[in-house]
C-alpha positions as a printed NumPy array, in Angstrom:
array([[ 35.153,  64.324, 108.204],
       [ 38.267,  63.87 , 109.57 ],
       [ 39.434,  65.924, 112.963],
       [ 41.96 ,  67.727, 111.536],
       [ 39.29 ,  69.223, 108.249],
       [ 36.886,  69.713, 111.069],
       [ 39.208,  72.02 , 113.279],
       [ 40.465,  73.971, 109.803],
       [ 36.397,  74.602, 108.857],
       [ 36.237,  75.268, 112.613],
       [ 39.102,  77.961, 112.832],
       [ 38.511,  79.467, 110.049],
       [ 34.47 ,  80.182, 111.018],
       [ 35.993,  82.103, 114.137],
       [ 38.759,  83.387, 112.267],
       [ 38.134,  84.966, 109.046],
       [ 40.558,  86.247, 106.512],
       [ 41.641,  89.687, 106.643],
       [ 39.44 ,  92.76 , 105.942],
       [ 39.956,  93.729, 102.322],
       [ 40.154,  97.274, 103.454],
       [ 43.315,  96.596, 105.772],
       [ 46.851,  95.68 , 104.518],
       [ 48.356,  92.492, 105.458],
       [ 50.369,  92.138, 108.743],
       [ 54.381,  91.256, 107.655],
       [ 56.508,  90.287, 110.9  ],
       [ 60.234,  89.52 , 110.311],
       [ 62.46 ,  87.541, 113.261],
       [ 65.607,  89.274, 113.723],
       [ 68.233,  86.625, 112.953],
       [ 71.175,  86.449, 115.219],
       [ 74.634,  86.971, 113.428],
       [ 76.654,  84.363, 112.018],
       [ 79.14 ,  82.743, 114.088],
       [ 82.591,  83.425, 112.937],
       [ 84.546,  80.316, 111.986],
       [ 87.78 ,  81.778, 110.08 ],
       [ 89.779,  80.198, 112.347],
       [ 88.765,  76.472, 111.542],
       [ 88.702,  77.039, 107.723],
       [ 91.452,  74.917, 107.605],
       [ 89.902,  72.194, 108.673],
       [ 87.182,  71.306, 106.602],
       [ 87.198,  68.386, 104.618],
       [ 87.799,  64.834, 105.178],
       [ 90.957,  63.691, 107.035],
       [ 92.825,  60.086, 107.615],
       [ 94.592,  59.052, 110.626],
       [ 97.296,  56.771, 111.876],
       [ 98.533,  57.268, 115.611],
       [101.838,  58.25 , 116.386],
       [104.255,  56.263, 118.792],
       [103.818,  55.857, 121.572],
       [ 99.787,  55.36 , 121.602],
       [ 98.454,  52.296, 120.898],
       [ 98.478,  51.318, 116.463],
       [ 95.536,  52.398, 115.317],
       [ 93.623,  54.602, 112.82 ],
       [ 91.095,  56.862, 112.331],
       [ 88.965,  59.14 , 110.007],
       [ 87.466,  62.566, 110.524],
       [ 85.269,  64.806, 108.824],
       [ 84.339,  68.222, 109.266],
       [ 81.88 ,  70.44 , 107.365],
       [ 79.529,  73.623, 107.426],
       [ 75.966,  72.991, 107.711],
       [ 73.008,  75.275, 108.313],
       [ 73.972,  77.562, 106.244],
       [ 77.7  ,  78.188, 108.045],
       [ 75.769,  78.143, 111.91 ],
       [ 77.329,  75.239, 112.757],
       [ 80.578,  73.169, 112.349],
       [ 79.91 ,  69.382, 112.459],
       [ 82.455,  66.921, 113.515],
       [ 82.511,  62.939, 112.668],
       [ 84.932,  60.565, 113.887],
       [ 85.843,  57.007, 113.802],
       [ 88.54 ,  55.35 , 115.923],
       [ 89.954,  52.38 , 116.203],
       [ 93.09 ,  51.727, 118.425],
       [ 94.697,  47.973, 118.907],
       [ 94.954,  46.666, 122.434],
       [ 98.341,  47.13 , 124.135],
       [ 99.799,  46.694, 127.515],
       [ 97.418,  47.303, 130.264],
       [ 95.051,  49.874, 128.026],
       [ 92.19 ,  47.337, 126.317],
       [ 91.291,  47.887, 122.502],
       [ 88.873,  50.302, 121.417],
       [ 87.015,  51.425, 118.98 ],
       [ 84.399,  54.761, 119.142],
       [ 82.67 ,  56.664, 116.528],
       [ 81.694,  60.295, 117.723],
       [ 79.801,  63.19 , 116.477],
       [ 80.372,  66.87 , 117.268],
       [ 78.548,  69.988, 116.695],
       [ 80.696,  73.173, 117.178],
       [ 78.224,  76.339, 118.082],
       [ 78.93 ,  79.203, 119.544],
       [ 78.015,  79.474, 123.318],
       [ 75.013,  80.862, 125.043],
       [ 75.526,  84.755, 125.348],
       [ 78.466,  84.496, 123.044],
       [ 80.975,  83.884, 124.998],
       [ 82.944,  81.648, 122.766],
       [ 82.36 ,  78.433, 121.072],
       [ 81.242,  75.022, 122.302],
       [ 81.533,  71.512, 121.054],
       [ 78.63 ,  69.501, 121.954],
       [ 79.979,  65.333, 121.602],
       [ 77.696,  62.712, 121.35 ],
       [ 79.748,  59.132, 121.388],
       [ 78.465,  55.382, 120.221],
       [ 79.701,  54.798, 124.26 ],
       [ 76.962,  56.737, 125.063],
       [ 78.328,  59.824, 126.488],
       [ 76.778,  63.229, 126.049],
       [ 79.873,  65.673, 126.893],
       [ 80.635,  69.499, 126.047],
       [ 83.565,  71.099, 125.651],
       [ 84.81 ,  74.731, 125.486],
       [ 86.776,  75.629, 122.1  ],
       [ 89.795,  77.682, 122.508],
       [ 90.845,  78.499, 118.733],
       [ 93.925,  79.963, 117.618],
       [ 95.078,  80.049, 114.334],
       [ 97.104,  76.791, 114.174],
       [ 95.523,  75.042, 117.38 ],
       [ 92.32 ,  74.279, 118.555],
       [ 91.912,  73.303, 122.047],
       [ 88.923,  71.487, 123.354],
       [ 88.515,  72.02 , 127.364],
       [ 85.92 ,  69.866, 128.95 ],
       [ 83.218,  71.389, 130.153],
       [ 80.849,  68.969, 131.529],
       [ 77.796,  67.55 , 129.63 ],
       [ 74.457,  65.466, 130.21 ],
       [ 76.175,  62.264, 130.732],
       [ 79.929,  62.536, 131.101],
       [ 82.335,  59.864, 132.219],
       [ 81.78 ,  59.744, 135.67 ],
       [ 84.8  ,  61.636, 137.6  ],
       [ 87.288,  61.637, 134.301],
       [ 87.899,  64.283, 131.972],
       [ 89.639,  64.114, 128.478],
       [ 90.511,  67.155, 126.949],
       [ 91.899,  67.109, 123.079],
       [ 94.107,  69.455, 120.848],
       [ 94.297,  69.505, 116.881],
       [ 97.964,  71.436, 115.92 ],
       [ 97.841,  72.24 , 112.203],
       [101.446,  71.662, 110.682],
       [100.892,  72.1  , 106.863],
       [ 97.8  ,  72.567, 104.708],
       [ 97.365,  69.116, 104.388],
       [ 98.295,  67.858, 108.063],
       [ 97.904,  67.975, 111.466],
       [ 98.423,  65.867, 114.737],
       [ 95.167,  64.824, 117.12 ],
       [ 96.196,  64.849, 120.784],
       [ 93.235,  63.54 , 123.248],
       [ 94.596,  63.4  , 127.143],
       [ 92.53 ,  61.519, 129.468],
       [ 92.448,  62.531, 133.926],
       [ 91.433,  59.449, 135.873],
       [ 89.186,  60.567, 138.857],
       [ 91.41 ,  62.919, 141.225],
       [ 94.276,  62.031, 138.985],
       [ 96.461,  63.927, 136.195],
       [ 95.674,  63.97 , 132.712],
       [ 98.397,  61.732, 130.553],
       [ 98.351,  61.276, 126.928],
       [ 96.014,  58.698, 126.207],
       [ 96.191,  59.005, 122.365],
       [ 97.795,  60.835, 119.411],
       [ 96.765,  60.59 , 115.622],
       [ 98.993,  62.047, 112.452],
       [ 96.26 ,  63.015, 109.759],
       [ 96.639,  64.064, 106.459],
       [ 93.979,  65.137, 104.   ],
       [ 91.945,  63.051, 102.067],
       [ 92.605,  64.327,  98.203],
       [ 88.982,  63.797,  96.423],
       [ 89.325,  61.535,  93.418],
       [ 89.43 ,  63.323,  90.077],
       [ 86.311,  63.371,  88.191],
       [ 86.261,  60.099,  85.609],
       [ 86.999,  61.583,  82.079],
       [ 83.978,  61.525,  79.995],
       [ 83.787,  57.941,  77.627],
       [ 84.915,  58.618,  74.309],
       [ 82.292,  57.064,  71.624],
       [ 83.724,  54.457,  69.612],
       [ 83.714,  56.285,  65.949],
       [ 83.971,  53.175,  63.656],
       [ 81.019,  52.094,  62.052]])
């Protein structure tokens, strides 16, 4: 008999079913409310880049979505930026989940990067910008910060601005990104059968 059928047979000798004569015990978990997102509605869906002069040529993609049943917003990005001048080439795919913060004081977007960072930062949402402050994290870039800002200018577009501060230095614009919405592809039209005989 196997240990886990043994400790069932076990547990249940010492713990028998309920009396027939009392009613069974229901417990519910208060569930805490659902964060309010209204204010990145907008930017669901799937989004293409290309940077904007002066950065770097480049491109990238971005994709943001409900999950958990609206708890969370989840953020995926791919970038890829050409070398130029004294700034080396790179390319960084990141993930993002947007939750509120503990006590509910606002929301927080916890990154995790294919450089191996772990970073968090604090979401300031307005309607047509979304500012990401940082706010530390598990394993942030030693002494720099990069904060970044998404300015909606249509329903189908918006700019990407991520500023990078050097240790004890500034922050300067280290990137910018035009994107415009992906458009799904229309569903196929259904084959027509071939009526001849």
């Amino acid at each position: 008999m196997s240990g886990f059928l043994l400790a069932f047979v076990w547990a249940l000798a010492i713990f028998p079913g309920p009396a027939k004569d009392k009613p069974p015990t229901l417990y519910s978990l208060p569930l805490p409310p659902k964060p309010d997102y209204s204010t990145v509605d907008w930017l669901i869906g799937e989004w293409s880049g290309k940077s904007v002069a002066p950065s770097p040529i480049g491109e990238a993609h971005l994709s943001v979505a409900y999950d958990l049943d609206k708890r969370i917003v989840v953020f995926k990005e791919a970038v890829d930026l050409t070398a130029a001048g004294n700034v080396p080439a790179m390319h960084e795919q990141w993930m993002g989940i947007l939750s509120p913060d503990a006590g509910g004081r606002g929301l927080v977007l916890r990154v995790f990067s294919s450089t191996g960072f772990v970073t968090r930062y604090r979401a300031d949402l307005e309607n047509a910008v979304i500012h990401f402050y940082p706010a530390g994290g598990e394993v942030s870039p030693s002494g720099w910060l990069f904060r970044r800002t998404l300015t909606r200018s249509s329903e189908t577009a918006f700019t990407e601005t991520v500023q990078a501060a050097p240790p004890d230095k500034p922050f300067f614009d280290y990137y910018t990104f035009q994107f415009t919405r992906v458009t799904p592809p229309a569903p196929a039209a259904p084959a027509v059968p071939d009526s001849k005989p």
